[in-house]
N, C-alpha and C positions, 0 to 999 in steps of 0.2 A: 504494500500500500504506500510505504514511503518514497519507493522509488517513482510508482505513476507520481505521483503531487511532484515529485523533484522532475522528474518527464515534462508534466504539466507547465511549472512553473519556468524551467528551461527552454522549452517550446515557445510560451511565450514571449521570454525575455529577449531570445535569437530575433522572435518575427519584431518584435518594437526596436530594437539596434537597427533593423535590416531598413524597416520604412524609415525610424530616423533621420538615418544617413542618404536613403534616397531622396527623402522631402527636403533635406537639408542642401543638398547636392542638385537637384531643380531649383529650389530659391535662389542658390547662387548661381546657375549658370541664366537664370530667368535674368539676375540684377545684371551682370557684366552681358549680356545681349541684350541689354532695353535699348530704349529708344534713342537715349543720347550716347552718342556713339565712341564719345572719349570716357566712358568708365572705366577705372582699374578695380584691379582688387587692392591696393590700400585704401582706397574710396570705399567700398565691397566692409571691407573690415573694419573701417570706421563709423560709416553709415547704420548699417542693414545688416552684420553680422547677429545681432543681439533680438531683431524680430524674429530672423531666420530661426535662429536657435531653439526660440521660444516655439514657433508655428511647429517646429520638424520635434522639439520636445512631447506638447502634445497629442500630435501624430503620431509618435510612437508607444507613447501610451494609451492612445485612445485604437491599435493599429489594425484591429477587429473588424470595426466601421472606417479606419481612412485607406485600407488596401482597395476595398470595391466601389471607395470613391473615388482614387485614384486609378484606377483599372478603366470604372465607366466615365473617365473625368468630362470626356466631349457630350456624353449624354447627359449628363447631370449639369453642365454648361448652359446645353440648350433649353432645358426644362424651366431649371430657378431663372436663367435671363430670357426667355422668348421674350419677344417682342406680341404685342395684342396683333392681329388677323388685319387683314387692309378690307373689311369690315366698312371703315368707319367713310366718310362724303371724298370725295375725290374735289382734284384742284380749282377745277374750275369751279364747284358750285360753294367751295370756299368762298373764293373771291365774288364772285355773287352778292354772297352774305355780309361779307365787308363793305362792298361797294351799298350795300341796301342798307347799312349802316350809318354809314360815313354819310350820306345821303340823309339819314331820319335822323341824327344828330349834329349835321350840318358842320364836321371837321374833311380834314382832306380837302381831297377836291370839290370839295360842297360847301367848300368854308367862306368865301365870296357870298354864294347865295343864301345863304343865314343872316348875316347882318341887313340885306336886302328885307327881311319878313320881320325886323326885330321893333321897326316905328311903327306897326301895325294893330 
């Protein structure tokens, strides 16, 4: 019985080191490839070492739920950020709207003929 628990708790400990060092090793190759393109890594280690740490800390104790987040990461991307369905009025009947606007409160282009209805 002691050895499964020492199994158990070994098993685990290997899988939480393993994502650690993976999550920690994506954070950092994510910082030195962003967007601005003069990043070092003493930048890297004075910045952003210390969230890194913390995020891939987490992860590896949490590394149960963050392996098959990281596995599904593009699905799970697209799900929490979708964007809402193009559903909603198209361009033109925008501007429509605005323009029947601008027009019933007499700013824009309707701004001339406002003051015109205002001695009335």
């Amino acid at each position: 019985m002691l050895w499964l628990w020492l199994g158990v708790l070994g098993g685990y400990g290997i899988g939480a080191v393993v994502t650690a060092r993976t999550v920690f090793e994506r954070g950092r190759t994510g910082f030195l490839a962003g967007t601005a393109s003069g990043r070092s890594l003493a930048e890297f280690e004075r910045r952003e070492r210390q969230h890194i740490e913390a995020i891939a800390l987490f992860s590896g104790v949490l590394w149960v739920t963050a392996v098959p987040v990281l596995l599904l990461r593009q699905l799970v991307a697209r799900l929490v950020l979708a964007r809402p369905g193009r559903g909603g009025p198209d361009a033109r009947q925008v501007r429509e709207r605005i323009d029947e606007l601008e027009r019933a409160l007499g700013v824009g282009a309707y701004a001339d003929d406002a003051g015109d209805h205002c001695g009335e």
